[in-house]
Structure formats: C-alpha cells, structure tokens
C-alpha positions as a Markdown table, in Angstrom:
| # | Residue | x | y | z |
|---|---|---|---|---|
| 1 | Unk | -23.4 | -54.6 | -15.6 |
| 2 | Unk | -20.2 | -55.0 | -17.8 |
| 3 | Unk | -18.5 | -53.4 | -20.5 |
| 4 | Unk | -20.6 | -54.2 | -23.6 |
| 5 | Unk | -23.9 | -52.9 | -21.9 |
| 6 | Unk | -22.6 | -49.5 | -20.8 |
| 7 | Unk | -20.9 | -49.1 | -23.4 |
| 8 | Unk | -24.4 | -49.2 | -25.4 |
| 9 | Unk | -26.0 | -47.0 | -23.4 |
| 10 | Unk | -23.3 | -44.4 | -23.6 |
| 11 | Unk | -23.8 | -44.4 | -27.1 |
| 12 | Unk | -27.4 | -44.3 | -27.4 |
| 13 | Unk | -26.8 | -41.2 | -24.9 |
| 14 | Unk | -24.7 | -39.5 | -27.0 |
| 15 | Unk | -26.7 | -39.8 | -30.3 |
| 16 | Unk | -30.0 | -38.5 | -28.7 |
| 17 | Unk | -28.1 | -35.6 | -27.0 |
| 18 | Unk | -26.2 | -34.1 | -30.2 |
| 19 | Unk | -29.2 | -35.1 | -31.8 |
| 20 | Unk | -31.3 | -32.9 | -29.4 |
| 21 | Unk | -28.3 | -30.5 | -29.2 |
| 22 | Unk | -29.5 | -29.1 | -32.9 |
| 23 | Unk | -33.5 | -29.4 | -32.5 |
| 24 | Unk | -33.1 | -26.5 | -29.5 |
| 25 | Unk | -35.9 | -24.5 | -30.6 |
| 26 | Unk | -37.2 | -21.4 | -28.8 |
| 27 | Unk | -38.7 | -18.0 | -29.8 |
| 28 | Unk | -36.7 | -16.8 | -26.3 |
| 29 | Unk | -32.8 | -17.1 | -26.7 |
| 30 | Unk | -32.1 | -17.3 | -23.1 |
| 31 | Unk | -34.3 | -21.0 | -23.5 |
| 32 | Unk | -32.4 | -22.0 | -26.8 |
| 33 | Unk | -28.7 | -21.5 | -24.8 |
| 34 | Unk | -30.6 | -23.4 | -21.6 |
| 35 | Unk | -31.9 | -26.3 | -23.5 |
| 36 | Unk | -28.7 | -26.5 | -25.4 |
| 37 | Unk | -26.3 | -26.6 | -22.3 |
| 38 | Unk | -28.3 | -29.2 | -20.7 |
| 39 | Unk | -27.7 | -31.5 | -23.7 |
| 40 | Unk | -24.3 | -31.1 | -23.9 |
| 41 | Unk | -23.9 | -31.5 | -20.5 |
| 42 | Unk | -25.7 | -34.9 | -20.5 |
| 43 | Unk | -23.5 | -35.6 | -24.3 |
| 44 | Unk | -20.4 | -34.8 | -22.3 |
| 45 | Unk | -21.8 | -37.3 | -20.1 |
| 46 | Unk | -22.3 | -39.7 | -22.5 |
| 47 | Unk | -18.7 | -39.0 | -24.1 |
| 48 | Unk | -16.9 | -39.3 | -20.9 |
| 49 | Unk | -18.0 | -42.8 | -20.4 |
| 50 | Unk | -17.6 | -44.1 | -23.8 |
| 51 | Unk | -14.1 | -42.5 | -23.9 |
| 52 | Unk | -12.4 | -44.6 | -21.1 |
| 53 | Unk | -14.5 | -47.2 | -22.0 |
| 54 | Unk | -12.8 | -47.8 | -25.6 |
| 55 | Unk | -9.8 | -47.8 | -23.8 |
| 56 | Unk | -10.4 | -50.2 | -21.5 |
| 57 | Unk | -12.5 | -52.9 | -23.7 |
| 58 | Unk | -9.1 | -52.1 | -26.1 |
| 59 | Unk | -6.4 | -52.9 | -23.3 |
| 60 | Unk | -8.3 | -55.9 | -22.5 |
| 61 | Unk | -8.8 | -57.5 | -26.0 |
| 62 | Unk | -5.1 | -56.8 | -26.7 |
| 63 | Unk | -2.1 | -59.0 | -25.3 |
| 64 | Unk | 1.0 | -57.5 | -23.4 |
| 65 | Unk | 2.7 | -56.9 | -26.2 |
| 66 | Unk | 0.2 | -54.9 | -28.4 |
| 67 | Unk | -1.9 | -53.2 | -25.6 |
| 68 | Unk | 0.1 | -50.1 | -25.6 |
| 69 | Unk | -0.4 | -49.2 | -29.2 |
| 70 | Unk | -3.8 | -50.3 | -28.9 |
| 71 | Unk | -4.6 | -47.9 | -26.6 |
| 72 | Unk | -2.5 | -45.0 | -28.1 |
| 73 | Unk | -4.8 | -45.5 | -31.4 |
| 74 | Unk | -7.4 | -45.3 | -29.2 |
| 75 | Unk | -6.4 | -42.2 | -28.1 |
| 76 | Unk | -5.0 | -41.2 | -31.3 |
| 77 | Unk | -8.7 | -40.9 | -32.7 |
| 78 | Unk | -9.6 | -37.9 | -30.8 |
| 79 | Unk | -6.9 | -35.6 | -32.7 |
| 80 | Unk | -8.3 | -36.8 | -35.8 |
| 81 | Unk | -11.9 | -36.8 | -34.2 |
| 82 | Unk | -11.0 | -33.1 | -34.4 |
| 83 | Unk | -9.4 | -32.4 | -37.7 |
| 84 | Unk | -12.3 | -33.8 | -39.4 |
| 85 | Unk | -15.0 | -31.4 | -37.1 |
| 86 | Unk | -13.1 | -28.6 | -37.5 |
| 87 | Unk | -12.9 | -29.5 | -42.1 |
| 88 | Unk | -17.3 | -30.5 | -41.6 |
| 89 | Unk | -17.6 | -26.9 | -39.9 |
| 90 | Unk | -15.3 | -24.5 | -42.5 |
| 91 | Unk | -16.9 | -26.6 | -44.8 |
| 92 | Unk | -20.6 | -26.0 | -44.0 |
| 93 | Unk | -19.4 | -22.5 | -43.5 |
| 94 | Unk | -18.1 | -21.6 | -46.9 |
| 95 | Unk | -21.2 | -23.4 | -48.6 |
| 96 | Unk | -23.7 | -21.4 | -46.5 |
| 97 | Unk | -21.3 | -18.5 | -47.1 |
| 98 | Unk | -22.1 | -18.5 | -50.9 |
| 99 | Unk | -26.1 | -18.7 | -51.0 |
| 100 | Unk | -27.7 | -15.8 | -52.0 |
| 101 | Unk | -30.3 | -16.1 | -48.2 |
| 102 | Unk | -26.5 | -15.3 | -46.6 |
| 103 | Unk | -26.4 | -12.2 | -48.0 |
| 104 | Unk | -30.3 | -10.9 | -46.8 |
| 105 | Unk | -30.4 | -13.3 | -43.5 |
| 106 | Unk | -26.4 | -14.0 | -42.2 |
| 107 | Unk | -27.5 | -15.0 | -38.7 |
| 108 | Unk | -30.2 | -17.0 | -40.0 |
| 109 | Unk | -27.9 | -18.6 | -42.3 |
| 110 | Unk | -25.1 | -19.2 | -39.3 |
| 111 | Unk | -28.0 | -20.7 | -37.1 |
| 112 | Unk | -28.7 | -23.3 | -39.5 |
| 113 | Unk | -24.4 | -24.0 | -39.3 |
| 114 | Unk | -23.9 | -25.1 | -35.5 |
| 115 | Unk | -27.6 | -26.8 | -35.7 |
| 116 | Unk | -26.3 | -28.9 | -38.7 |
| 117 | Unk | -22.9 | -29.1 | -36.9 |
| 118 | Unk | -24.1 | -30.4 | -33.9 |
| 119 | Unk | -26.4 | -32.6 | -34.7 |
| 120 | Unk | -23.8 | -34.3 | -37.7 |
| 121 | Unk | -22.1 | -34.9 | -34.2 |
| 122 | Unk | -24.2 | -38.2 | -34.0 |
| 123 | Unk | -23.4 | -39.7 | -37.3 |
| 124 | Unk | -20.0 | -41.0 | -36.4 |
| 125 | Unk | -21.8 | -42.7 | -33.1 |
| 126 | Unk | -24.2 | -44.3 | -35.3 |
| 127 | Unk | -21.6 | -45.8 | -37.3 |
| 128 | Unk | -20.2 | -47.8 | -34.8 |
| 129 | Unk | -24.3 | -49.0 | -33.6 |
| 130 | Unk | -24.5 | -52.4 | -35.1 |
| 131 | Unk | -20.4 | -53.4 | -34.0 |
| 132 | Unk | -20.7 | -52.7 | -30.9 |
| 133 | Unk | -24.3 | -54.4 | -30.0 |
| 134 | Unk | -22.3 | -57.3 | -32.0 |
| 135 | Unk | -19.2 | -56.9 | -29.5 |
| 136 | Unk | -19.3 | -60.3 | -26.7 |
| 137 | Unk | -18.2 | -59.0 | -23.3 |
| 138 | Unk | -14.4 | -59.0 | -23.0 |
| 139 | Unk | -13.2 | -62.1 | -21.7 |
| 140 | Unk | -11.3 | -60.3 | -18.5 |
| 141 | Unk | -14.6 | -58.9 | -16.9 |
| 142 | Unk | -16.5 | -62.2 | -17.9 |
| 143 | Unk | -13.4 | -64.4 | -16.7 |
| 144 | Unk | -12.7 | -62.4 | -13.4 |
| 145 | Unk | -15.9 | -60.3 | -12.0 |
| 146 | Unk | -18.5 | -62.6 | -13.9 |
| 147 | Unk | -16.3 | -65.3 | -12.8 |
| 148 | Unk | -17.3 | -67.5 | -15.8 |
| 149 | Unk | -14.5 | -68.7 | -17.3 |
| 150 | Unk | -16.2 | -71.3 | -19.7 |
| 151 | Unk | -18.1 | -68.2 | -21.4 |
| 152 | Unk | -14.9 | -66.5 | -21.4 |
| 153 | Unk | -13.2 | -68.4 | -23.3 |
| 154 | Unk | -16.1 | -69.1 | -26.4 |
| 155 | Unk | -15.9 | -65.5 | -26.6 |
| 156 | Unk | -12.0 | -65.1 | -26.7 |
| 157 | Unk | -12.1 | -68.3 | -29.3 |
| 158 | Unk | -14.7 | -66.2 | -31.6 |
| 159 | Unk | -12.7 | -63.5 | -31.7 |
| 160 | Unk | -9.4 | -64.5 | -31.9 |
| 161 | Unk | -11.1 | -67.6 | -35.0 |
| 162 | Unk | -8.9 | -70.5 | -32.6 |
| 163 | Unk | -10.2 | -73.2 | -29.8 |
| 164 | Unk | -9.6 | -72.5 | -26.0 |
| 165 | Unk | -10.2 | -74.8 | -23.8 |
| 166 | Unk | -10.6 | -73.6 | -20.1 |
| 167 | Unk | -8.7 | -75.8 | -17.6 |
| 168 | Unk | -10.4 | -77.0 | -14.4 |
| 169 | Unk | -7.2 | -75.9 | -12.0 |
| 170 | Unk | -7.8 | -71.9 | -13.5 |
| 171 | Unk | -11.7 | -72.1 | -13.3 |
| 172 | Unk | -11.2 | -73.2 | -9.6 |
| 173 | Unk | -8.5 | -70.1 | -8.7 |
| 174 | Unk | -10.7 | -68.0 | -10.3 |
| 175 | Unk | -13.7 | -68.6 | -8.1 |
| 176 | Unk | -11.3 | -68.5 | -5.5 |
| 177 | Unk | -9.7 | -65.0 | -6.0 |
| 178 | Unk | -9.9 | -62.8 | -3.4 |
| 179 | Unk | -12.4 | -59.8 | -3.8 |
| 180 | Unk | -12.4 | -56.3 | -2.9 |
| 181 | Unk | -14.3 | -52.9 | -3.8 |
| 182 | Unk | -14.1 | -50.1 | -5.8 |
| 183 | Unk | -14.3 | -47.7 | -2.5 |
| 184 | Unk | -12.4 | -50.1 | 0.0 |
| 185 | Unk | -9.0 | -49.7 | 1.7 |
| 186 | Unk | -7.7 | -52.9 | -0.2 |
| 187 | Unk | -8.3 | -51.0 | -3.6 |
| 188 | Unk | -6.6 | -48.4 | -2.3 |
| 189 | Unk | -3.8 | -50.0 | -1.0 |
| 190 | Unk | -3.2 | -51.9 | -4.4 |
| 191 | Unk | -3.7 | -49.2 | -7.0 |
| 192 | Unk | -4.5 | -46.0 | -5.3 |
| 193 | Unk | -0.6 | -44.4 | -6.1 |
| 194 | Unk | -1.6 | -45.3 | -10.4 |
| 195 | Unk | -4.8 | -43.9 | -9.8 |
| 196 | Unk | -3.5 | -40.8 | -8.3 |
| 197 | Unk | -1.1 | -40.0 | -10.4 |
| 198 | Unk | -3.2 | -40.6 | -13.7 |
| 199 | Unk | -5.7 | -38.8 | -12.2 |
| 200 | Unk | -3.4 | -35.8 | -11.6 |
| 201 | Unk | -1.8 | -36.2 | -15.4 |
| 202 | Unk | -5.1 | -36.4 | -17.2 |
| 203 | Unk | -6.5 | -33.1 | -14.9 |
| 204 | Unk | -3.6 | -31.1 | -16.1 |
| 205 | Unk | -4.3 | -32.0 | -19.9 |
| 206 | Unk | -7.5 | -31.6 | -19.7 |
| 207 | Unk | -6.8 | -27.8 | -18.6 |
| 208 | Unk | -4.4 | -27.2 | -21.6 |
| 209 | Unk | -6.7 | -29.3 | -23.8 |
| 210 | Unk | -10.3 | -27.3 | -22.8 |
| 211 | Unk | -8.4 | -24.0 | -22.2 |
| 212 | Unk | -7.4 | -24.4 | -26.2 |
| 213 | Unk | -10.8 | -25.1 | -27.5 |
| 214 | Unk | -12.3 | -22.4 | -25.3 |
| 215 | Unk | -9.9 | -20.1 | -27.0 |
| 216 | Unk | -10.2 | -21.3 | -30.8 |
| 217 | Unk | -12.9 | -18.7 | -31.8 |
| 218 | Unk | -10.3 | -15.7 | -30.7 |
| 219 | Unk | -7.6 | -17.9 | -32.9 |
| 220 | Unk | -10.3 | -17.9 | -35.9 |
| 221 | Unk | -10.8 | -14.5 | -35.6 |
| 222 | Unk | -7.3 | -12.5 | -35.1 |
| 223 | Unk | -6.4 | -14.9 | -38.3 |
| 224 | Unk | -9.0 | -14.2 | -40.1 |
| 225 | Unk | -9.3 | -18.0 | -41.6 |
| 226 | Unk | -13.5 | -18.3 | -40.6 |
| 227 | Unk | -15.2 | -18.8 | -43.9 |
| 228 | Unk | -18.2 | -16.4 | -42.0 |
| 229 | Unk | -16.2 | -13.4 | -41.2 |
C-alpha cells in the first residue's frame, strides 16, 4: 500500500479519535469512561502507526550520513510533544481555575479541562494534513517493493530540486532482486537478531516511559504544582 497512504490514514485516525475522545457524552459515567477508552484505544492505534512511520519515511529520505540525526529529531519530538501538553493543560487549568462558575460548579469546570485537552490533541495532526497528502512515496519503497525505478527517481529529483537519471543496468537488478516476506524464514534469517533486540530495547522503555505517565498525577499531587488543587 506504501508509506504515503498509511501514513494518511493513521492521521485521519488519530484526528477523529481525539476528536471523539472530547465529544464522550453520557448521562451514565460508566458509558462516558467506556466510550472514551475505546477511542483512545483506536488513537493509540492510530499513534503507533504514524510513530514508526515518521521514522521510517525519515531514514529513507536522509542519506547515510544524516539519517541518524534524522531520526533522533524524529524522536526528539515526542519529549517536546510533551512539554507543550503538559504547558496547554496547566494552562487551561489556571484559566478555568479563575472563573467565577469554578467556584459554584469545580467538576463541571474540570470536565470541560480534559474535554478541551483531549480534543486540542488533534490540532497538531491537522497541521501537518496538507504536507503530508503533498508527500510523493519515498523513493526506497517505490524503487525496491514498487519496483519502479523511473518513478523513483522523478520523485527523488523533486525533492532533492536536481535531475536523476535512472540507468538501465540498476532498473534491470532491481527487477531482479530476490524477494522474501515479512513472516518467512529468509526475513528471519537476515534481520531477525535487529529485530529482536530492538524489539526487547523499545519493550523496556516503554515500561519506564508508561510507568512514569501512569504515575504523573501522584507527582502533581504530593507537589502540589496542579493549578486545580
């Protein structure tokens, strides 16, 4: 299906689930946390394929010597992803703070918070709409699984603003290359050790990572730095 296309959908997913994260209406509360968790579970969905995703179009745009820094900015995003949520949420919190409906409604005035919260979740998504749709395939999954090399190399010339001329003798080894799948013995005999082992690396920050978020509110709260206590 390629990059580019997926890579749309993901993000049309994610909009329309934080989106629908905020609009979980329901006179029952048990219905408002059920609605909510299945949109975050289908936004986490969304996230976790644009997030490798970025990576990968990155590393494949960049040359040897830049993809490493590429991809560390890529990566690099998500700390500041943060900083900025967590400045949107102690700001919304202060200004609902000082209203005079906090002080005669306080839990109406913190449901409006993680409603507003949530759904300004989708803004940053929306941003990025028109460059992305904009975005030609990258020119290693058009060049090697599309196996047209011709196409491959307009789109490289467009984006790199210089001519590229495909020769014959790498068009016909391409078309040539030997083929194997994802879920296949060859795959794993070629890059089933990396896979493995980044697997295993990004499992055990992922526990630290989640394990610190999960535990954030108790952080707030013994430090007494949330604008609603």
């Amino acid at each position: 299906m390629g990059r580019k296309r997926i890579y749309g959908v993901m993000l049309k997913l994610m909009v329309v689930c934080s989106l629908a994260s905020g609009l979980s209406f329901h006179y029952k509360p048990k219905c408002v946390v059920a609605t909510l968790c299945f949109f975050r579970f289908w936004l986490g969905f969304g996230v976790g394929g644009d997030y490798p995703l970025s990576a990968t179009i990155m590393s494949e745009y960049a040359n040897k010597r830049t993809r490493g820094g590429f991809i560390a900015a890529v990566f690099t995003m998500q700390g500041l992803g943060n900083l900025a949520a967590g400045a949107v949420v102690l700001a919304l919190s202060a200004r609902f703070k000082n209203t005079a409906a906090y002080e005669t409604d306080p839990v109406g005035q913190a449901d409006y918070v993680w409603r507003i919260v949530l759904m300004l979740g989708a803004v940053p998504a929306l941003l990025t709409y028109y460059w992305r749709m904009k975005m030609p395939e990258t020119a290693r999954y058009t060049a090697l699984i599309a196996k047209n090399l011709k196409l491959a190399a307009s789109d490289m010339a467009a984006v790199l603003d210089i001519d590229i001329v495909p020769e014959k003798e790498e068009a016909d080894a391409i078309v040539r290359q030997e083929e194997y799948y994802l879920f296949s013995m060859d795959f794993l005999r070629r890059h089933g050790r990396q896979l493995l082992s980044t697997t295993v690396c990004w499992f055990v920050l992922d526990v630290v990572f989640y394990s610190l978020n999960h535990f954030m509110k108790d952080i707030f709260s013994a430090s007494k730095m949330s604008p609603l206590e």
